[in-house]
C-alpha positions as a Markdown table, in Angstrom:
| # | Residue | x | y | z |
|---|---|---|---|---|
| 1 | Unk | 100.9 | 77.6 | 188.0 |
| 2 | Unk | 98.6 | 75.7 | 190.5 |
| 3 | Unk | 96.6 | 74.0 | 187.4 |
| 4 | Unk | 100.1 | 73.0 | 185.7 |
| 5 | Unk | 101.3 | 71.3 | 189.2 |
| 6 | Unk | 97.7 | 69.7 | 189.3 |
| 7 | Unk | 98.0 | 68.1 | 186.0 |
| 8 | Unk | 101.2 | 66.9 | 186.7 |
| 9 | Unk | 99.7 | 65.2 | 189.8 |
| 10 | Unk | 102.1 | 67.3 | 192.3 |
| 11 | Unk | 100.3 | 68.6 | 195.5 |
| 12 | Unk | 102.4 | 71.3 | 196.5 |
| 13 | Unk | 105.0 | 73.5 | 194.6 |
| 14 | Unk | 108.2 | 72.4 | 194.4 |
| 15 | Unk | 111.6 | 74.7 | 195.4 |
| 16 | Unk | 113.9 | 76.4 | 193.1 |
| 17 | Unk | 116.2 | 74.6 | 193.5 |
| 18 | Unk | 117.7 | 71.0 | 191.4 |
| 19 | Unk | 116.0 | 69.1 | 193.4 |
| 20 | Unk | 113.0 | 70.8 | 192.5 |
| 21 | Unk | 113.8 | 70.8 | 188.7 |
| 22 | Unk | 114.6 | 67.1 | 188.7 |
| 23 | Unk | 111.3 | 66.4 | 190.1 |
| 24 | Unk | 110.0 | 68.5 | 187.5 |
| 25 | Unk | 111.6 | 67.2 | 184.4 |
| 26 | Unk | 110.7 | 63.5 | 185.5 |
| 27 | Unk | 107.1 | 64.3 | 186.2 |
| 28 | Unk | 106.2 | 66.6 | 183.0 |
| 29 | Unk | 107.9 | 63.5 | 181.0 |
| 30 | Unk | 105.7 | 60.6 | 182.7 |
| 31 | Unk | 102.7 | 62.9 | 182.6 |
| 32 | Unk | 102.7 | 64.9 | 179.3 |
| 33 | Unk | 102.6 | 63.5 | 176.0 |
| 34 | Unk | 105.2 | 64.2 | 173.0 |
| 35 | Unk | 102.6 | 63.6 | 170.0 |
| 36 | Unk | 102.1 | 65.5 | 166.7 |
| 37 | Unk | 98.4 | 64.8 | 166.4 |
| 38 | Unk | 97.2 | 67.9 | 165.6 |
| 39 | Unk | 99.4 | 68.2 | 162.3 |
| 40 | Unk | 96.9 | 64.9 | 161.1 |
| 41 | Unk | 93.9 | 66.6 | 163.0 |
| 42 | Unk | 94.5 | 69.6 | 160.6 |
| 43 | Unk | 95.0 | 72.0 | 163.7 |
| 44 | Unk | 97.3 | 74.6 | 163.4 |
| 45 | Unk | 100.0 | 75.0 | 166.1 |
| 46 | Unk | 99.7 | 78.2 | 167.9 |
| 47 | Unk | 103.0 | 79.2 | 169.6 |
| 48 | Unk | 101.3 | 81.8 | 172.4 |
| 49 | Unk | 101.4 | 81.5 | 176.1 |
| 50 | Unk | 97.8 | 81.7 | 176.0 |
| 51 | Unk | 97.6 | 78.7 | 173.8 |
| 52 | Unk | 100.1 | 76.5 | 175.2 |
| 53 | Unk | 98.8 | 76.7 | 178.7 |
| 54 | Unk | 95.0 | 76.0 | 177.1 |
| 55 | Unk | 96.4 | 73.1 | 175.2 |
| 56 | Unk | 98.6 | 71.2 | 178.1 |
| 57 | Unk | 97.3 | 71.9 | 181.3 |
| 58 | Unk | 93.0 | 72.3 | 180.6 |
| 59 | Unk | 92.9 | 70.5 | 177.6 |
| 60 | Unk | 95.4 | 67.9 | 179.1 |
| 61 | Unk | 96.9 | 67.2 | 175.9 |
| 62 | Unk | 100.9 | 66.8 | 174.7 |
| 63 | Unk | 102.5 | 68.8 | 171.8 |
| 64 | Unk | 106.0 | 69.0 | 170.3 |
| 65 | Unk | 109.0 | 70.8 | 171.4 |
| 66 | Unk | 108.0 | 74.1 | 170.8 |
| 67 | Unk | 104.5 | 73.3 | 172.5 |
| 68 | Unk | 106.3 | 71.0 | 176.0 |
| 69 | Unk | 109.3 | 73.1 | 176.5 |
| 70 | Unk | 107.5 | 76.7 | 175.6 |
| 71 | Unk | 104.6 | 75.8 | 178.1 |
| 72 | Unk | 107.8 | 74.3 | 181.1 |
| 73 | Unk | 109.9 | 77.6 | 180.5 |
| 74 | Unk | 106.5 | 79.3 | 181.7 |
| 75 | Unk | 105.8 | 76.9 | 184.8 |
| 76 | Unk | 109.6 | 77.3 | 185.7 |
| 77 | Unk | 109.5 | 80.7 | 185.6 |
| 78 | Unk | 106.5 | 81.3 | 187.5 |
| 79 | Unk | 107.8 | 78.6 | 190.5 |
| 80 | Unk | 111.4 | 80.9 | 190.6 |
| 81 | Unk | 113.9 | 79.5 | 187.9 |
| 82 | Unk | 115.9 | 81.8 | 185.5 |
| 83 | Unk | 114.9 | 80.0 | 182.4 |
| 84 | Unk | 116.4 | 80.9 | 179.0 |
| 85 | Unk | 114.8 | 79.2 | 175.7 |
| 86 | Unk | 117.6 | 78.1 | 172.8 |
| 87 | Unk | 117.0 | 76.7 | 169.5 |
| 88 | Unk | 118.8 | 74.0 | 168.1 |
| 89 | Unk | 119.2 | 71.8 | 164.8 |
| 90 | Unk | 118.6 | 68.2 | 165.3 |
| 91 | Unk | 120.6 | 65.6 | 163.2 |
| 92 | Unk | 119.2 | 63.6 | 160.4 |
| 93 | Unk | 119.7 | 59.9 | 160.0 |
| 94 | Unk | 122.7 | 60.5 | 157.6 |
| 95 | Unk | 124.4 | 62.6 | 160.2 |
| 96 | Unk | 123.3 | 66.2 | 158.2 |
| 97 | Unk | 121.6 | 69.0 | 160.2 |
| 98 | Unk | 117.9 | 70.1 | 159.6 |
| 99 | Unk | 117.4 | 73.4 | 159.6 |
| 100 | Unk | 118.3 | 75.7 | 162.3 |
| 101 | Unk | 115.6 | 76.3 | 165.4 |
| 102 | Unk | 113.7 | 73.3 | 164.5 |
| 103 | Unk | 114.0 | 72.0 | 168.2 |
| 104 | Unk | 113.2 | 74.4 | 171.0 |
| 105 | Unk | 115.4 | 73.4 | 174.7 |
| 106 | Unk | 115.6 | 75.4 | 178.0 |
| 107 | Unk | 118.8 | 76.3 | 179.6 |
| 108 | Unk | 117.6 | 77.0 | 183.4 |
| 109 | Unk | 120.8 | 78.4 | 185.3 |
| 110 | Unk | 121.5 | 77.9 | 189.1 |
| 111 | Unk | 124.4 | 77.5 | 190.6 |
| 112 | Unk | 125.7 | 76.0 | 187.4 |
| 113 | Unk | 123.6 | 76.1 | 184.2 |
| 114 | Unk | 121.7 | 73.1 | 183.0 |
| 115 | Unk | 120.0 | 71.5 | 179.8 |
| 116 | Unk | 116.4 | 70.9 | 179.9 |
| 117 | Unk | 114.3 | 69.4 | 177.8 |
| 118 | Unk | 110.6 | 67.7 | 178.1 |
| 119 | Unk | 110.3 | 67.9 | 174.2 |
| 120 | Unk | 112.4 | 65.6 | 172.5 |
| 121 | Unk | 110.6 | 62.1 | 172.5 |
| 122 | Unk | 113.2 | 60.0 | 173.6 |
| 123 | Unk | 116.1 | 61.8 | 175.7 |
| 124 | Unk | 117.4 | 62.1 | 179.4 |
| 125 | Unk | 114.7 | 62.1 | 181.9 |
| 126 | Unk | 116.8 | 64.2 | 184.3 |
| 127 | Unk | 118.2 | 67.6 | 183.5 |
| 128 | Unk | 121.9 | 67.4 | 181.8 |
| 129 | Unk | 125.1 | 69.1 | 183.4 |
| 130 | Unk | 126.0 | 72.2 | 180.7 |
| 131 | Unk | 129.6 | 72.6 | 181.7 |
| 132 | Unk | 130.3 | 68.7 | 182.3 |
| 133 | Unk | 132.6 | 67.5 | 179.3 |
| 134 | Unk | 132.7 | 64.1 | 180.2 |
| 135 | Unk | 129.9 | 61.1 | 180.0 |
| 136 | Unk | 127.1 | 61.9 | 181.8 |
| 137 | Unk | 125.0 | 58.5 | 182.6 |
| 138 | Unk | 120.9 | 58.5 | 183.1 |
| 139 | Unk | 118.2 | 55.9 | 182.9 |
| 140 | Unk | 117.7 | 55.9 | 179.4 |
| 141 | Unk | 121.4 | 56.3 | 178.1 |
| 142 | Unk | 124.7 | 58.2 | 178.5 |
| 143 | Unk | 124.6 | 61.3 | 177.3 |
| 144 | Unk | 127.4 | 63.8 | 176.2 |
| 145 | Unk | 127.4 | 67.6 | 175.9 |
| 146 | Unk | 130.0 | 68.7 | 173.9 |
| 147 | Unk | 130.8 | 72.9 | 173.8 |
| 148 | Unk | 131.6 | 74.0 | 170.3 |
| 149 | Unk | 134.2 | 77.0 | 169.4 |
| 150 | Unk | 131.3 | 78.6 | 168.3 |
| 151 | Unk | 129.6 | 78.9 | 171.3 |
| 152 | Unk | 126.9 | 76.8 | 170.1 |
| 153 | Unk | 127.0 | 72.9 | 172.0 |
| 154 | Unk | 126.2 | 69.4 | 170.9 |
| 155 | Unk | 124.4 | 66.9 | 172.7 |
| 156 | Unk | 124.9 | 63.4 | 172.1 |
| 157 | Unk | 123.0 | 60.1 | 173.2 |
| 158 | Unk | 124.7 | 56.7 | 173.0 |
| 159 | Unk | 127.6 | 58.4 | 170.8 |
| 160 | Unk | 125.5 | 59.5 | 168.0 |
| 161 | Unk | 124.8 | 63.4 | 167.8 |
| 162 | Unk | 121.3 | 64.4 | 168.6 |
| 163 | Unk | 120.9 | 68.1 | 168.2 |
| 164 | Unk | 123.0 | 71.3 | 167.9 |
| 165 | Unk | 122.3 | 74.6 | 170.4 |
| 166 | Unk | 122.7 | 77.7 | 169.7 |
| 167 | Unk | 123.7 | 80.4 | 172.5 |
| 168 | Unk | 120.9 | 82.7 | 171.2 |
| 169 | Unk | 118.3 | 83.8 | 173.8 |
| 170 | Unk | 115.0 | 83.3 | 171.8 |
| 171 | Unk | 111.3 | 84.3 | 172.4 |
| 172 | Unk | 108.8 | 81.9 | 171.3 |
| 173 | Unk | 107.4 | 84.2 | 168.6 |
| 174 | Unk | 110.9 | 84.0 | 167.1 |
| 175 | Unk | 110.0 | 80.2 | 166.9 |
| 176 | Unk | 106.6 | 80.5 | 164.9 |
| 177 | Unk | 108.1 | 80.3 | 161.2 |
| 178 | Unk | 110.0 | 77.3 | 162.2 |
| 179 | Unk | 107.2 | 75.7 | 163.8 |
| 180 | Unk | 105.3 | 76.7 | 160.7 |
| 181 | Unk | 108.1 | 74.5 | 158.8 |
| 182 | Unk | 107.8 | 71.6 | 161.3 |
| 183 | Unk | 104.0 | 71.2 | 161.1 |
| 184 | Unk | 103.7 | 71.9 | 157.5 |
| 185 | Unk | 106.6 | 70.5 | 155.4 |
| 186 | Unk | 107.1 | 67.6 | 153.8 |
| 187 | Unk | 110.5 | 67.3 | 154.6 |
| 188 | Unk | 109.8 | 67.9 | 158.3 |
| 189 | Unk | 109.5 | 64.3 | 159.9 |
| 190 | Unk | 106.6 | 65.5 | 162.1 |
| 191 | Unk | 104.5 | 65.4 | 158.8 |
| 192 | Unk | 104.8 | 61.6 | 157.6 |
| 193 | Unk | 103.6 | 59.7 | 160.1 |
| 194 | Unk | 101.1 | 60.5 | 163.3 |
| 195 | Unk | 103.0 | 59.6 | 167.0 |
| 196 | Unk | 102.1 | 59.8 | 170.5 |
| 197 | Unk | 105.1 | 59.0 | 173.1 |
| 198 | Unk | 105.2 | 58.8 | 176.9 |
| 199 | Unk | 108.1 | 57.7 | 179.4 |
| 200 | Unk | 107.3 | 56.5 | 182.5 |
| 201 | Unk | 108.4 | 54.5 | 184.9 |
| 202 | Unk | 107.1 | 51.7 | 184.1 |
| 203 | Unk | 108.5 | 52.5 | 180.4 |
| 204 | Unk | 108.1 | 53.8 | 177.1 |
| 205 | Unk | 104.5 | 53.7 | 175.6 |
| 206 | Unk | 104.5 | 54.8 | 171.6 |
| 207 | Unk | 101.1 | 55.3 | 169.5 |
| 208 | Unk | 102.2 | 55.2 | 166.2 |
| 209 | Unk | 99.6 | 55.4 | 163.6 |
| 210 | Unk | 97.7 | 52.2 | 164.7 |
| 211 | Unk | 101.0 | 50.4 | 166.2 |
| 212 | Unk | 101.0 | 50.5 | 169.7 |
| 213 | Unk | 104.6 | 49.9 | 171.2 |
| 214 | Unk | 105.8 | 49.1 | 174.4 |
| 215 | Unk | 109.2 | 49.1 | 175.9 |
| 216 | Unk | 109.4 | 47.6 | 179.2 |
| 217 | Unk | 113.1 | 46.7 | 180.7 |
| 218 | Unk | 114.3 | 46.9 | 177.6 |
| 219 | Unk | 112.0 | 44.6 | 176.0 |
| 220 | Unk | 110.1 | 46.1 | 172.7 |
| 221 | Unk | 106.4 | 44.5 | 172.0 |
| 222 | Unk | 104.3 | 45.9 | 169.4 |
| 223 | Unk | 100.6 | 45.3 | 168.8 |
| 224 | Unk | 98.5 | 46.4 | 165.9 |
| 225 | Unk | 95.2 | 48.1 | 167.0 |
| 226 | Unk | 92.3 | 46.4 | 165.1 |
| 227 | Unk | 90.1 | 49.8 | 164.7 |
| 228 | Unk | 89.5 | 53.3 | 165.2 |
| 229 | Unk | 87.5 | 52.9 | 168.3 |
| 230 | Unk | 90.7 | 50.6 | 169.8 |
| 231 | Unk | 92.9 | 53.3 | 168.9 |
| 232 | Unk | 90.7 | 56.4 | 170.6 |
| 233 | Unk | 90.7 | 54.0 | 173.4 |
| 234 | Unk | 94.5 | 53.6 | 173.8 |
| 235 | Unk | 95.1 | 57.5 | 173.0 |
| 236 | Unk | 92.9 | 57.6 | 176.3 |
| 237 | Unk | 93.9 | 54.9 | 178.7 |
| 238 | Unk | 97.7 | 55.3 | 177.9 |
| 239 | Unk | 98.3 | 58.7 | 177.3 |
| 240 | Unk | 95.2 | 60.6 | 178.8 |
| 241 | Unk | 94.8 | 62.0 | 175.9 |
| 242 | Unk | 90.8 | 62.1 | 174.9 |
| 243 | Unk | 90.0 | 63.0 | 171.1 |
| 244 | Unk | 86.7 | 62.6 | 168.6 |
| 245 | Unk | 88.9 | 61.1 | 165.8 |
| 246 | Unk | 91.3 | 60.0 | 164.5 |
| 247 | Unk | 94.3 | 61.1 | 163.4 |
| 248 | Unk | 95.2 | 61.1 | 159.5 |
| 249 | Unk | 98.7 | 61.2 | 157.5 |
């Protein structure tokens, strides 16, 4: 727990409390990475404690859902929060579902129960209200979480759905064949192109491929990096993130 805190530059541990968890959230999202580069590295992704903790905090690298919000539920856990992980569909462009569990979020409860997620690429950067019905406004959009007969909920960003929860405690070995799917098929859209993403608050910073794009106040610039040895360089000085190639489609 004291090496997670340290990579997330926080001195001392924060309280169990929301005020604790929004800290939290906003940190992990300005200091960890969302990237898929070790599907183009040709590294498996291992769905352990062990490995998710080696990966993020000593290796200082980012991951995917399963990788971010697997390795916070831990973190949470150990600083006091009841955390309970929940798998959910995300929507395609054309408004179908993927499969189920192909997103991994954290419901942590306290005196109400909240949404969190540090996984998702570009979501809320605070902790979402589970039993709000109405509009629920942040930094990067307004957000909407709407309760299903079901049981299951929908989350939606801007007015377009995002992904679909299910109620479902899961453990993350009940994640690995999905993850499996995610990392290895072609219909997965982890698999077509590489992408590291960080929000900060100074903005959004994306690595894609060699495109380098930054969102500042709403303004989108994009620059084309002329060679690998540019792009190892910005994988480094953006995103902290230190590799010996790189990555492949």
């Amino acid at each position: 727990m004291d090496a997670y805190l340290t990579r997330l530059g926080l001195g001392e541990r924060p309280a169990a409390d929301l005020d604790g968890l929004r800290l939290l959230h906003r940190t992990h999202l300005a200091k960890v990475p969302f990237e898929n580069l070790d599907i183009h590295l040709g590294v498996p992704v291992t769905l352990t404690e062990e490995s998710l903790v080696d990966k993020i905090v000593h290796r200082r690298r980012g991951g995917i859902c399963y990788e971010l919000n697997g390795a916070f539920a831990l973190l949470l856990r150990d600083l006091g929060f009841e955390v309970t992980l929940l798998g959910a569909a995300t929507f395609r462009e054309d408004g179908e579902l993927y499969p189920k569990l192909t997103h991994l979020a954290l419901r942590v409860d306290l005196d109400e129960p909240w949404l969190v997620d540090v996984g998702f690429g570009r979501f809320a950067r605070q902790p979402l209200r589970l039993t709000e019905p109405g509009e629920q406004l942040d930094e990067d959009g307004v957000f909407t979480v709407i309760g299903l007969p079901t049981g299951q909920f929908e989350v939606h960003h801007d007015g377009s759905p995002v992904y679909r929860t299910d109620p479902l405690p899961l453990r993350l070995a009940d994640l690995v064949p999905s993850c499996h799917w995610t990392t290895t098929s072609p219909e997965s859209r982890f698999t077509s192109k590489s992408s590291c993403s960080l929000r900060t608050d100074a903005g959004r910073f994306t690595l894609s491929g060699d495109r380098l794009i930054t969102t500042v106040a709403g303004e989108r610039t994009e620059e084309t990096l002329a060679d690998d040895t540019a792009i190892l360089a910005a994988y480094r000085t953006r995103f902290g993130v230190e590799l010996d190639r790189v990555p492949r489609t």
